[in-house]
C-alpha positions in Angstrom: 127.5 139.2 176.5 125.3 137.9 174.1 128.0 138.6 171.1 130.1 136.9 173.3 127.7 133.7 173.2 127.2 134.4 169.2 130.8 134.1 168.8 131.4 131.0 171.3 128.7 129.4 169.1 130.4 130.0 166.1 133.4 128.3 167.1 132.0 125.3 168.1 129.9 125.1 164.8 133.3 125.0 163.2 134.7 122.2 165.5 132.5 120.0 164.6 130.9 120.5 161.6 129.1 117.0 161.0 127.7 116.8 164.4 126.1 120.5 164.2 124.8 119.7 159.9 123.4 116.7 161.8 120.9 118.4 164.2 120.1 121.2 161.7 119.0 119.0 159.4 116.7 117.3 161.8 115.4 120.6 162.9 114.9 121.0 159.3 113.2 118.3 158.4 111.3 119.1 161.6 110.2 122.4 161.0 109.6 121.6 156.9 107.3 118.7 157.7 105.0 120.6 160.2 104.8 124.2 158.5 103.9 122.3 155.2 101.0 120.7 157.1 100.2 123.2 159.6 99.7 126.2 156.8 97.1 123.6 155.2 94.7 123.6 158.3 95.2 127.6 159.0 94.2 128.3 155.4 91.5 125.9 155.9 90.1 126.5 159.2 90.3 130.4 159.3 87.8 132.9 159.2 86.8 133.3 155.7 85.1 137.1 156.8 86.4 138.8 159.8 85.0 140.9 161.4 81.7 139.8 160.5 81.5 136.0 160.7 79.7 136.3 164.3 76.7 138.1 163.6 75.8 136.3 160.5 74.2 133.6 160.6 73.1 130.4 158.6 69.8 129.1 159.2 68.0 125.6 159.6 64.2 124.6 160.0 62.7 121.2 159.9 60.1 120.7 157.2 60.6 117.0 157.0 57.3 114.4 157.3 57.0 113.0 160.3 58.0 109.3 159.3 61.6 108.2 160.4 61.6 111.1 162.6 63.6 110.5 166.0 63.7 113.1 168.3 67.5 115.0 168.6 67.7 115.1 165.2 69.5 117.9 163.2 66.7 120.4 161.6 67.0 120.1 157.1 70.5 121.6 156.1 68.4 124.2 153.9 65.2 125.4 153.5 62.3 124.9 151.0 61.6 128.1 148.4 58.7 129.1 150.5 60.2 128.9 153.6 63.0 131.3 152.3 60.9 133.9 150.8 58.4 134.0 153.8 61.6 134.5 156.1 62.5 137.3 153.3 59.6 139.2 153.2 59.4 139.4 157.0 62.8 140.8 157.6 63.4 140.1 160.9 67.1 140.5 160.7 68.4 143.0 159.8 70.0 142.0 156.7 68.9 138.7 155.2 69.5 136.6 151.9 68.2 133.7 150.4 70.1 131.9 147.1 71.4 129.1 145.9 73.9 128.0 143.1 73.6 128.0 139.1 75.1 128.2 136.2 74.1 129.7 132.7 76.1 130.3 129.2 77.2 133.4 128.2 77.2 134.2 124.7 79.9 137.0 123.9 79.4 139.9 120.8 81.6 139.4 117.6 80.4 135.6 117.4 82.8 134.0 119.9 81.5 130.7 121.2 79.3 130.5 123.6 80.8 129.1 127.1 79.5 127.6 130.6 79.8 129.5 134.0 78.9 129.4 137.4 76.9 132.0 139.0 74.6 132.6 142.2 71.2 133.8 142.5 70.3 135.3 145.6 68.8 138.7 147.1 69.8 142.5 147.2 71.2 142.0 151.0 73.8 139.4 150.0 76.2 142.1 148.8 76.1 144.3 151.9 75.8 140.9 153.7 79.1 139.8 153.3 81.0 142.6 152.4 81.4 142.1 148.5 83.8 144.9 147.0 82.7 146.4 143.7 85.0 148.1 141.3 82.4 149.7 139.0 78.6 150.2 139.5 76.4 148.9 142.5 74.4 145.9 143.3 70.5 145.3 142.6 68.0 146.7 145.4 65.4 145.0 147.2 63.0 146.7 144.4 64.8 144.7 141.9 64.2 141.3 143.6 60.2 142.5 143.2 60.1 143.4 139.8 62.6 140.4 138.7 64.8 142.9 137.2 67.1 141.4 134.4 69.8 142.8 136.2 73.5 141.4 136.7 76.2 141.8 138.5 80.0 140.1 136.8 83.0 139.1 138.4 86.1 141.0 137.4 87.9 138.1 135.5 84.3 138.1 133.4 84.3 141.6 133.1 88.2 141.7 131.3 87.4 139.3 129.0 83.9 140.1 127.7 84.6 144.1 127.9 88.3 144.7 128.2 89.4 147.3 130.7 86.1 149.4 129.8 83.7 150.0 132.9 80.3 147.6 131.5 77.7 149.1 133.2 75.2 149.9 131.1 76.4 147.4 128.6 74.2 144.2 128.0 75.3 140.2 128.1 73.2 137.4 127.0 72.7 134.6 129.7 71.4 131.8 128.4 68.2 132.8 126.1 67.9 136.1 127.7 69.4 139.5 127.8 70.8 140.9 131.0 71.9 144.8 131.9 75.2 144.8 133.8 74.6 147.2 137.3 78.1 146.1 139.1 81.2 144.5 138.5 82.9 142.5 141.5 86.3 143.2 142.8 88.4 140.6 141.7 90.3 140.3 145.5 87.1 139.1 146.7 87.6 135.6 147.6 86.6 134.3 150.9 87.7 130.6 151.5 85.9 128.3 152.5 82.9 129.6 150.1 81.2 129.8 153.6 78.1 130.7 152.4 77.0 127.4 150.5 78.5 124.5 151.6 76.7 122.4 148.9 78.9 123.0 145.7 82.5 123.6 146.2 84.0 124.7 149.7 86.9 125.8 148.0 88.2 127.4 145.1 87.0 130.9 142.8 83.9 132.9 144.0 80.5 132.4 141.2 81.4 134.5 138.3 77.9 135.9 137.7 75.1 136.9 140.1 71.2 137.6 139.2 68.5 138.3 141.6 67.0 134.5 143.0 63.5 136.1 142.1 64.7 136.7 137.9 66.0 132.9 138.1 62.6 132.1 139.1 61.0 133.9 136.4 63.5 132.2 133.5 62.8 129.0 135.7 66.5 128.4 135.5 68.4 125.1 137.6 70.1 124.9 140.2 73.6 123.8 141.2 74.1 121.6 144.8 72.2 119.5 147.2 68.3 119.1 147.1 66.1 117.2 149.1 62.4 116.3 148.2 60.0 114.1 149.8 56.3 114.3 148.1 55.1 114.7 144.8 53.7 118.3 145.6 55.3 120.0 142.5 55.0 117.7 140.4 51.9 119.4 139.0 53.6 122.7 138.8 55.1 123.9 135.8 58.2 124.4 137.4 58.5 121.3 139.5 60.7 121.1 142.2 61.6 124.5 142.3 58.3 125.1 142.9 57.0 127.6 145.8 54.8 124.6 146.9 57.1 121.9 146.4 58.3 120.1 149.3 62.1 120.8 148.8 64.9 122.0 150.6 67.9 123.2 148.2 67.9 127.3 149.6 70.5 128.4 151.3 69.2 131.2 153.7 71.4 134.2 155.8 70.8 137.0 158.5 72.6 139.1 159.6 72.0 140.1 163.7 73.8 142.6 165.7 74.5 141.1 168.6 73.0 138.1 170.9 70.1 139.7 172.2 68.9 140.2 168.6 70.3 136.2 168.1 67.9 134.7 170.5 65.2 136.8 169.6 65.4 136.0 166.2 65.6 132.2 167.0 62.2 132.5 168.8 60.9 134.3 166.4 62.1 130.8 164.2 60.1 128.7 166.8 57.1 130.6 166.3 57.7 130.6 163.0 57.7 126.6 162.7 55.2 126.4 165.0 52.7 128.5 162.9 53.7 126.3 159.9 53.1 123.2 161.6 49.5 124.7 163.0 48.9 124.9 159.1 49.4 121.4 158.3 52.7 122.4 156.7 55.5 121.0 159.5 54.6 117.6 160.8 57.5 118.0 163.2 57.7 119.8 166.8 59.5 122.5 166.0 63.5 122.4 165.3 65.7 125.0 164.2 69.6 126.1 164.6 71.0 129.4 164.3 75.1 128.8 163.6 77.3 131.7 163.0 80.1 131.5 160.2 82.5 129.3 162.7 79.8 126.6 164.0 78.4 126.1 160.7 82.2 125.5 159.2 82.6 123.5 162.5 79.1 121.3 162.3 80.2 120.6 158.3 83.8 119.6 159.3 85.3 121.9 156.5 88.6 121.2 157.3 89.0 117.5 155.8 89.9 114.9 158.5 93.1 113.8 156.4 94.2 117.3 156.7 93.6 117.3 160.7 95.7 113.9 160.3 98.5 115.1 158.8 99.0 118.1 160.7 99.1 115.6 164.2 101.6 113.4 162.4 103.4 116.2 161.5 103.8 117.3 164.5 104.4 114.2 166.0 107.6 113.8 163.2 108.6 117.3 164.5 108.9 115.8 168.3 110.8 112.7 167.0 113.1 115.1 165.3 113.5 116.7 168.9 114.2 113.7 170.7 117.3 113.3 168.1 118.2 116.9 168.3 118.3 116.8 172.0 120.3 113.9 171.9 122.7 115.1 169.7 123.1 118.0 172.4 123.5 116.1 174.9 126.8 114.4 172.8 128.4 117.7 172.2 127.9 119.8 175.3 128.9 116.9 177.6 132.1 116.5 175.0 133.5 119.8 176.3 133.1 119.2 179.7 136.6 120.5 179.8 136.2 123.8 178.2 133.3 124.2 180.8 135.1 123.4 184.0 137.9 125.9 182.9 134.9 128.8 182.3 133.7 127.7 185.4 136.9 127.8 187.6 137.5 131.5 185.5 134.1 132.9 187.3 131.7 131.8 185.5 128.2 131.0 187.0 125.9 128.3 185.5 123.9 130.8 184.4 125.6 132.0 182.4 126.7 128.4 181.3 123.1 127.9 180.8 122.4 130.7 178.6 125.7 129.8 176.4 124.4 126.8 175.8 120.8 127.9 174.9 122.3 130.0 172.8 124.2 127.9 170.6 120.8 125.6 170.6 119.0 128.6 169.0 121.2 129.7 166.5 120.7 125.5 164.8 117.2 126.7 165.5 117.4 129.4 163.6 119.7 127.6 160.6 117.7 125.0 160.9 114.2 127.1 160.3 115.6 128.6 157.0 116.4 125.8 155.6 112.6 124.4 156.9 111.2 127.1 155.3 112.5 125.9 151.5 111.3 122.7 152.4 108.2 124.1 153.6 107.4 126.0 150.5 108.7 122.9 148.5 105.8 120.7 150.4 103.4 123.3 149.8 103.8 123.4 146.1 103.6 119.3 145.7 99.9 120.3 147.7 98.9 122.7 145.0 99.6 119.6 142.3 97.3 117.6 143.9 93.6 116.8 142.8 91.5 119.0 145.5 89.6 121.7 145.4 92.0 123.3 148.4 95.1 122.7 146.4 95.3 125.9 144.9 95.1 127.7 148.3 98.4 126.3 149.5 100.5 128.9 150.4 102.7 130.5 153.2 101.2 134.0 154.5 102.8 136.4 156.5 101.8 134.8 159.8 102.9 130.8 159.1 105.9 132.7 157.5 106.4 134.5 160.9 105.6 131.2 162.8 108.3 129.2 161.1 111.0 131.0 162.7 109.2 131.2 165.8 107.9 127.4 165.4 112.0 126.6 165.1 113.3 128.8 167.4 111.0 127.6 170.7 111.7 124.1 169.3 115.5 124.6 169.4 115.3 126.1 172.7 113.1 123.6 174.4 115.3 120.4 173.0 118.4 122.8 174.1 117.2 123.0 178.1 118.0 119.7 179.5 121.5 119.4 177.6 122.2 123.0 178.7 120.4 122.0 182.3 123.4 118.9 182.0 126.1 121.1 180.9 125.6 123.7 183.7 125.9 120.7 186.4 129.8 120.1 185.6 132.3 120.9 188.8 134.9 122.4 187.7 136.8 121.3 190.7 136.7 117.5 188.9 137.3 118.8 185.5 140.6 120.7 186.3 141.9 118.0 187.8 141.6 115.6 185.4 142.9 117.7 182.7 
């Protein structure tokens, strides 16, 4: 029966031609319009590390002075350097990292010039953290971070074009004035989006190309690369100044992982006490105020996903319902047009359901027409985003899933502007009909 509906569709797609191009160009437009927005805020507002994203855990303290303090306010965004490396050496999680951005040049052999990239410094946990793949070698240990080891681990892209296809470990690069012994090379699939884990630099875009231990950055007193925060002049007589272990400075971005939510709300007391006993040393001024977020809340408290991207994927869908309305409208015109061929089916034995599902039919296949041609327009929208001037641009394209939910997306669409002209068609008495023919 349903070939039989295929085939009655067919037909009428050839009787009228310009009303059906009509309604599967505004299920087009429909469908093009919404995917094109709607893959921007999946790609946006996904989990950047599944599996994992909800047992680790980003956190906050409050180290702040007490002036301008009102209570409810949010704890510091990051921590201060001693703050981060007391929380490190007490391992209460149990994995935990501490880093921040940087950058340094890297001068290659055989006198090339010397050129600028971006790397991280952070602990030994950060690899098994978050799951970074390596292709060659293995990342520092925790015995590393304590003797400062000049130790690196390179992206692959870095690793291709300072060494070729050769495995580096055991080779030597020069960062900046100093010489570093490559351990690991990262695999070059590794991307997670949004760069979850510092939400200071970037959110989108390439992971760090480099990555020393936070304590070696230290000990070459090298920058740092995003947001910092500093409210006395308690470094100032320090040599290395706000970077300081003294200095009163939040610009450390600080991780644990915890198993499950027992160890969660253990580990946030153990925070309270923790600011508690800081503020018993004259350290906090504060009553005490921390946050534990998983990956999702702290993406969610940041508002990763740019409000003009939430924007445009409500308008879009909004364009998709006016393009509905039209469709169903344009339904209406033709099933109510052969009201005639339906009282004859009718008087032959038909039922009205079977009317119904003729009718739904017919409403699918534009659907389906109608998402193809949605889907070129689709990927045509979502290459104009990748020529725009954001950092997200790049990450603009149709998976497997939005390609899936396309054809879904227009097929439930057609269907649903389809019911009430079906509903209409199904009412028709035959009676009526053959006796006005």
């Amino acid at each position: 029966m349903f070939g039989y509906y295929c085939n009655l569709a067919l037909r009428s797609f050839r009787r009228n031609k310009v009303l059906t191009a009509l309604m599967v160009l505004a299920v087009a437009l429909g469908i093009g319009t919404s995917m094109t927005a709607l893959t921007v805020f999946h790609v946006l507002s996904g989990d950047p590390i599944p599996g994992r994203s909800g047992r680790l855990f980003y956190v906050q303290l409050d180290p702040l002075p007490k002036a301008g303090y009102t209570p409810g306010d949010e704890p510091a965004a990051q921590l201060t350097r001693f703050d981060a490396e007391t929380l490190l050496r007490q391992a209460r999680g149990k994995r935990q990292a501490m880093m921040s951005a940087g950058s340094a040049a890297i001068e290659p052999d055989q006198g090339a010039a010397p050129f600028v990239l971006e790397g991280r410094f952070t602990s030994a946990d950060f690899f098994p953290m978050f799951d970074v793949p390596l292709i060659h070698g293995r990342a520092w240990t925790r015995d590393d971070d304590e003797a400062r080891a000049r130790v690196v681990v390179i992206g692959q892209a870095l690793s291709e074009k300072l060494f070729g296809s050769a495995d580096p470990v055991g080779r030597d690069v020069q960062l900046g004035k100093a010489a570093f012994r490559v351990i690991g090379v990262v695999d070059g699939d590794w991307n997670p989006n949004p760069r979850f884990y510092d939400l200071t630099n970037e959110r989108f875009g390439d992971p760090e190309e480099f990555y020393v231990p936070f304590s070696t950055s230290r000990a070459l007193r090298w920058g740092n690369s995003g947001n910092m925060h500093c409210w006395d002049d308690s470094g100032e007589s320090d040599p290395e100044g706000s970077h300081a272990l003294m200095a009163d400075c939040t610009w450390i971005q600080y991780w644990v992982e915890l198993e499950n939510a027992q160890q969660a709300a253990d580990y946030r007391a153990y925070l309270v006490n923790y600011s508690d006993q800081q503020r018993a040393a004259g350290r906090f001024q504060r009553p005490a105020n921390v946050r534990l977020s998983n990956v999702m809340e702290w993406l969610d408290f940041n508002r990763v996903v740019p409000s003009d991207v939430r924007l445009q994927a409500w308008l879009a869908l909004g364009f998709l319902a006016v393009c509905l309305l039209n469709t169903v409208g344009l339904l209406l015109a033709k099933f109510l047009r052969r009201h005639g061929e339906i009282g004859v089916r009718r008087a032959l034995g038909a039922s009205r359901r079977q009317i119904f599902l003729q009718c739904l039919v017919e409403a699918g296949a534009i659907g389906l027409v109608g998402g193809v041609l949605g889907l070129g327009l689709a990927l045509f929208g979502l290459w104009a985003v990748r020529q725009q001037p954001t950092d997200y641009a790049a990450l603009a394209h149709l998976d497997l899933a939005m390609l899936l939910g396309t054809f879904v997306l227009a097929l439930a669409s057609s269907l649903l502007a389809g019911a009430l002209p079906a509903w209409r068609a199904m009412q028709v008495a035959p009676a009526l009909q053959l006796k006005s023919q």
